[in-house]
C-alpha positions as CSV (number, residue, x, y, z in Angstrom):
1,X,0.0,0.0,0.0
2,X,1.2,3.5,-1.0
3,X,2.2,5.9,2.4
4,X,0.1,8.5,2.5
5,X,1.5,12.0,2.5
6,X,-0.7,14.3,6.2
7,X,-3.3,16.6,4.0
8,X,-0.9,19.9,4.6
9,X,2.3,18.3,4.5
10,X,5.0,19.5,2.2
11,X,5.1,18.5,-1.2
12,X,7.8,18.3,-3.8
13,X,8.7,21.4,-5.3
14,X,11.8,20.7,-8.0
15,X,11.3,19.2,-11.4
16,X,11.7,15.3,-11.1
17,X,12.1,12.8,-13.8
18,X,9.0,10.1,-15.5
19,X,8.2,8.4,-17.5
20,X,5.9,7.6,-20.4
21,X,6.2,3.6,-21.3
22,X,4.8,1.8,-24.5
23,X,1.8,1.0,-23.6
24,X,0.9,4.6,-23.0
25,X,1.3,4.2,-18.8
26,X,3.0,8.2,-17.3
27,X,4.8,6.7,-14.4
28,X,5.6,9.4,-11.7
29,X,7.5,9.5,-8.8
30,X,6.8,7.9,-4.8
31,X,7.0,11.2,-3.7
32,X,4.2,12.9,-6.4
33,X,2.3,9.4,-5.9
34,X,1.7,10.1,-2.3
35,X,0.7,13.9,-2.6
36,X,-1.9,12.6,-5.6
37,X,-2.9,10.2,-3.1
38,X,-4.0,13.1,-1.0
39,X,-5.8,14.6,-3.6
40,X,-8.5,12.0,-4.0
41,X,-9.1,8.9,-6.6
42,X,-10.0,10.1,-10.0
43,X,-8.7,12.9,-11.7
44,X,-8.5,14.9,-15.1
45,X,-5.7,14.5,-17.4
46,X,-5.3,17.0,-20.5
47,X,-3.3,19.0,-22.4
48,X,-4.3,22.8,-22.6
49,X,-1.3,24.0,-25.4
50,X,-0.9,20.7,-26.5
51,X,2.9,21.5,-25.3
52,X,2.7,19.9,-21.4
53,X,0.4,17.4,-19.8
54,X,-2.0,18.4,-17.0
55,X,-3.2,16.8,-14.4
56,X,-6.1,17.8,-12.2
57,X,-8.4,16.6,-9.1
58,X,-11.6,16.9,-11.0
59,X,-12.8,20.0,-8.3
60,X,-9.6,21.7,-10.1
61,X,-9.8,21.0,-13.3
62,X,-14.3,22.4,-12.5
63,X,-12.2,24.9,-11.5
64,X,-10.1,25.8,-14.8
65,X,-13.7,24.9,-16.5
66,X,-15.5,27.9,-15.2
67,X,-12.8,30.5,-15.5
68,X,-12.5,29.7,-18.9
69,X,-16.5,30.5,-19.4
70,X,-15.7,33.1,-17.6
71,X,-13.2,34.3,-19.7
72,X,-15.4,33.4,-22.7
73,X,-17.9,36.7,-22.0
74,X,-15.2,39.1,-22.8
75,X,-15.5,39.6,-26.9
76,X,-11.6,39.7,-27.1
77,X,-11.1,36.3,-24.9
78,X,-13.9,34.5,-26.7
79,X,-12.6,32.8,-29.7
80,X,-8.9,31.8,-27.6
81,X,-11.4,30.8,-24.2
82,X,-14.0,28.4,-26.2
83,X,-10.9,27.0,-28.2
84,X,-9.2,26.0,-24.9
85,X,-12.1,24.6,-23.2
86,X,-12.8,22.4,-26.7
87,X,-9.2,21.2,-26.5
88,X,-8.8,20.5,-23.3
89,X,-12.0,18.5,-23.0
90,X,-11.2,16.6,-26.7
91,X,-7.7,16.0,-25.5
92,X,-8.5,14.9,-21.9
93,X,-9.9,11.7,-20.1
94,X,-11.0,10.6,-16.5
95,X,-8.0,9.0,-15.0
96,X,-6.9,7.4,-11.8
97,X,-3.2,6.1,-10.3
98,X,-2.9,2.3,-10.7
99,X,-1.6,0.1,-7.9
100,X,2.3,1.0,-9.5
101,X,1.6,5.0,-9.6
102,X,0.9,5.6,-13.6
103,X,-1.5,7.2,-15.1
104,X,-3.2,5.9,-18.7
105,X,-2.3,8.2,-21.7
106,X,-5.6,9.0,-24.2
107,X,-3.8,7.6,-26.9
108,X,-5.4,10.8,-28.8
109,X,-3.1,12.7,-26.2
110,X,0.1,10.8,-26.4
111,X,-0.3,11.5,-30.4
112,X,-1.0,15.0,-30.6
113,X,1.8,15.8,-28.4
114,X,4.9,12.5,-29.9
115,X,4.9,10.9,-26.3
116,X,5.5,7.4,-26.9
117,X,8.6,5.9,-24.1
118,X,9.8,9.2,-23.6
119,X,11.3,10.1,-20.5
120,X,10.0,13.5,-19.2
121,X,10.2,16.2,-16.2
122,X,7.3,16.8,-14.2
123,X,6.6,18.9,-11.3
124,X,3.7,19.8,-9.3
125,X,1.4,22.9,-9.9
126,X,1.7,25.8,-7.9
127,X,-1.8,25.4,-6.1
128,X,-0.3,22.1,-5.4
129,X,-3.7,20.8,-7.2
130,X,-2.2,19.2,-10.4
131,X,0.5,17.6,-11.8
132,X,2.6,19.0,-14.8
133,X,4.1,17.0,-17.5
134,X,6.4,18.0,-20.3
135,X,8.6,16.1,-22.6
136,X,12.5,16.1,-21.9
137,X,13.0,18.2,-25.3
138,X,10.5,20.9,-24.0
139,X,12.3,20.5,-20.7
140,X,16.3,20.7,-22.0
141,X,14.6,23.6,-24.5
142,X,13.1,25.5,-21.3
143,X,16.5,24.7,-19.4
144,X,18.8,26.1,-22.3
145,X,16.6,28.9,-22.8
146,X,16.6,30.0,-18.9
147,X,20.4,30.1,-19.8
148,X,20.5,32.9,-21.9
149,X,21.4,35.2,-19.1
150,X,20.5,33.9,-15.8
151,X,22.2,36.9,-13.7
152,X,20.3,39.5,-15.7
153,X,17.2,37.4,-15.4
154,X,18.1,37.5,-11.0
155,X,19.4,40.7,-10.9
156,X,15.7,42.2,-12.3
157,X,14.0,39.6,-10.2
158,X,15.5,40.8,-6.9
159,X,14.7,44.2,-7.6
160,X,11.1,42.9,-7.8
161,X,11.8,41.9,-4.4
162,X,13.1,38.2,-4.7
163,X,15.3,37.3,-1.7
């Protein structure tokens, strides 16, 4: 039986590696299996950019659902807001951790965005209700960008106030 992370406790905060096998299966690590676990049983997968995988409790992706709508009454956000909530619900599927801590891939999913026994980098959201996925290109792509000039990039945060 999976231990059980206390509701409150902290959760993992860095990028850590998965993995996406051949028969479609996203396996994540102890550490993200136990804070799921604390999340509830079935949740939302999808892709919203059709670049990263998303996984939400269903009360978060309900969530994402109705500020989207919401998003959808202003003229300018309608067309980008109903395409979103079209692909994230064409792309998506209910899902819940097996016994070994995977996830089942829509196979509609794993095709639109090439993941077929990739390894990939995945780290939870910040409302620590999902679970992001992205492919190891899109993560050494984001890594070598963030390396263009990563003093520059700190010296502007700290004067925001980043300690």
């Amino acid at each position: 039986m999976t231990e059980q992370l206390q509701p409150g406790a902290p959760v993992p905060l860095a990028y850590y590696d998965c993995s996406v096998d051949a028969k479609g299966r996203l396996k994540i690590p102890a550490d993200y299996v136990k804070h799921m676990n604390t999340l509830g049983a079935q949740f939302f997968l999808t892709s919203y950019d059709e670049l990263d995988i998303h996984i939400y409790t269903r009360d978060a992706f309900l969530k994402q659902c109705s500020l989207i709508e919401e998003l959808a009454l202003n003229p300018e956000l309608q067309d980008d807001a109903e395409d979103t909530l079209f692909r994230m619900r064409d792309l998506g599927a209910d899902v819940s951790l097996d016994t070994d801590g995977r996830f089942h891939l829509p196979p509609v999913l794993r095709q639109r965005l090439g993941l077929t026994e990739l390894p990939s980098a995945c780290h939870i959201g910040k409302d620590r209700d999902h679970f992001v996925v992205m492919t190891a290109q899109r993560y050494a792509a984001m890594r070598d960008k963030s390396r263009v000039k990563p003093a520059d990039s700190a010296k502007r945060m700290r004067q925001l106030g980043l300690r």
